[in-house]
C-alpha positions, 0 to 999 in steps of 0.5 A, a space after each residue: 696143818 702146816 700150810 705154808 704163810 709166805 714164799 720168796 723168789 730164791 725158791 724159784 731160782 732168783 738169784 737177786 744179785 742184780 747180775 743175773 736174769 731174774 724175770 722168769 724165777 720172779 715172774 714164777 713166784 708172782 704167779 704162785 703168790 697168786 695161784 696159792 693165796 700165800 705172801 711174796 715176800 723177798 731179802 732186803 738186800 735181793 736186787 733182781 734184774 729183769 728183762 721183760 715186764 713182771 705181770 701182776 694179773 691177779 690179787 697179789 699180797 707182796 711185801 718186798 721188804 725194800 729189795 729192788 727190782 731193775 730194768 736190765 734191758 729196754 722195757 715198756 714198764 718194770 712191772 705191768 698190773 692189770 686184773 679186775 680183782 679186788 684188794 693187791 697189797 704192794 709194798 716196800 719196794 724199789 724200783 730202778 728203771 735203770 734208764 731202760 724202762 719207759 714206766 715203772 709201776 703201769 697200772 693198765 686196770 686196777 680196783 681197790 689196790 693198795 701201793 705202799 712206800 714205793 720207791 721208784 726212779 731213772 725211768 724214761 716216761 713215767 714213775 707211775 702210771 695209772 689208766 683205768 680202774 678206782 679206789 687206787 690208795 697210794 701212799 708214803 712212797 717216793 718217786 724220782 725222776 733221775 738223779 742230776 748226775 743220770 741226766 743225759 739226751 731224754 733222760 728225765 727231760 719229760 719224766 712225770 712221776 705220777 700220771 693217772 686217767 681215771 678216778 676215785 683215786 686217792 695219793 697221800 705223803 707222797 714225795 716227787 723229785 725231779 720230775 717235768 711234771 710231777 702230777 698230770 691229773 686226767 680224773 676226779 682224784 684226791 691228792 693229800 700232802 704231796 710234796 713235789 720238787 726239783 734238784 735239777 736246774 736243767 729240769 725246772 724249764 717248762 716244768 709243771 707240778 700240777 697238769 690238772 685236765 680233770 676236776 680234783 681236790 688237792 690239799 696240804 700240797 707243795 709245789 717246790 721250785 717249778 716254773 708253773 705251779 698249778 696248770 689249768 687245761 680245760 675250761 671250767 674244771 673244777 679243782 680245789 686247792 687247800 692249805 697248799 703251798 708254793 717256793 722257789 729254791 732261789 739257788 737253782 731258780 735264776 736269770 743266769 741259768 736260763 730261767 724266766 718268770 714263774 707263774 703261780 697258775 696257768 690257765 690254757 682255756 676260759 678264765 680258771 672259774 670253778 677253781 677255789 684256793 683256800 687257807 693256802 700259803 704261796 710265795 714267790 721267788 725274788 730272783 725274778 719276778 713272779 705272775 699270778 697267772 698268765 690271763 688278766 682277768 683270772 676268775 680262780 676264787 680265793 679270800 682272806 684265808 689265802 697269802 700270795 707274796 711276791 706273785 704280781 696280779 694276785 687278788 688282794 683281800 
């Protein structure tokens, strides 16, 4: 039996020059990889331009072998996933919103997915966005908001990189760069080393690593130069923090630069009760003075296995 183990998008008349129109002959493939159960696999060098949203509406095993798929045309999303199936598998892949598209990787309804050393960046809103479904891994990937020399009008002024509204999720090694905010968490999620940080100056204001709506458990995590570290919108949501850190790259992090004190937590509702920081390493910057969080009477629990230098009003053991 000769059966077939994987196909390409040149099959389908891509040409991956990153020039020509490539949506219909990598929207084919897709369906085909699904239609037949065989691998979508691609060149390394293949960069395909699209110009409409590449569906994913079934199981999918791709590995894309780091080819590069970009926007080459206003787009809500380079590619949009949704489908009730179990087990897709995407991996090594880059994304390129060129700019041009809202989101890069839109997951509207996913279960039991896998995401592998994804490399996304220069898009409008969202690197990726997850709304419904569970048991979504994420791991080993790297999402950039723009580079510093891309940053124009809206461009990566209210970038996030990962934005999820559902849970039983879970996000490993993950690297997250210049984004406004790099997490904004709306489910019960588990989030492991995770390091998220800013090149540009222009993008620290108002920045946020972790939004936290929803309860979540964060661990070996780094906020890196960002003028709110952990956000706490919700009263009583219940996070847990442990063996995080927190720094300020003081190169970029300055008075003279239109920055004013950072703050470690920011509590928007209650007093940030049900929030416990453990075993966690968090330092300040000592350009400017730096809070511990912007309510007086901060209810977070931590204890001796904590270290906060430089953060004026944190607990002392």
């Amino acid at each position: 039996m000769n059966k077939r183990m994987h196909i390409t998008p040149l099959e389908f008349g891509a040409t991956g020059d990153g020039v020509a129109d490539d949506t219909h002959a990598l929207q084919t493939a897709v369906d085909e990889a699904i239609s037949k159960k065989i691998k979508l696999t691609s060149p390394m060098s293949a960069v395909y331009a699209v110009t409409a949203p590449i569906e994913i509406r079934g199981t999918l095993n791709a590995d894309f072998e780091l080819a590069e798929i970009r926007a080459a045309a206003p787009l809500a999303a380079l590619i949009r996933y949704e489908t009730p199936n179990y087990y897709t598998i995407l991996r090594n892949l880059r994304l390129d919103g060129n700019l041009m598209a809202d989101v890069c990787l839109d997951i509207v309804n996913a279960r039991k997915m896998r995401v592998d050393n994804v490399i996304s960046g220069r898009h409008l809103k969202t690197a990726l966005n997850i709304r419904q479904g569970y048991e979504i891994f994420v791991q080993n990937s790297h999402f950039n908001g723009a580079t510093p020399d891309d940053i124009n009008g809206d461009a990566a002024e209210n970038t996030v990189g990962i934005e999820i509204s559902t849970s039983d999720c879970h996000f490993s090694d993950i690297v997250i760069i210049d984004c406004k905010t790099a997490v904004a968490n709306r489910g019960f999620n588990f989030y492991e080393r995770i390091h998220a940080w800013t090149y540009k100056p222009e993008i620290i204001k108002n920045s946020v690593c972790f939004d936290l709506w929803s309860p979540c458990v964060i661990s070996d995590s780094y906020a890196d130069t960002f003028y709110i570290c952990f956000r706490l919108r919700r009263q009583g949501i219940k996070c847990k923090l442990i063996g995080c850190g927190s720094y300020y790259n003081e190169r970029l992090y300055m008075a003279k630069l239109g920055h004013v004190s950072p703050y470690l937590l920011w509590v928007d509702e209650g007093d940030g009760r049900g929030v416990a920081i453990q075993s966690s390493m968090m330092l300040a910057t000592t350009a400017m003075e730096g809070y511990y969080s912007n309510i007086e009477k901060c209810a977070v629990y931590t204890d001796g296995s904590d270290s906060f230098v430089g953060w004026k009003g944190a607990p002392e053991h």
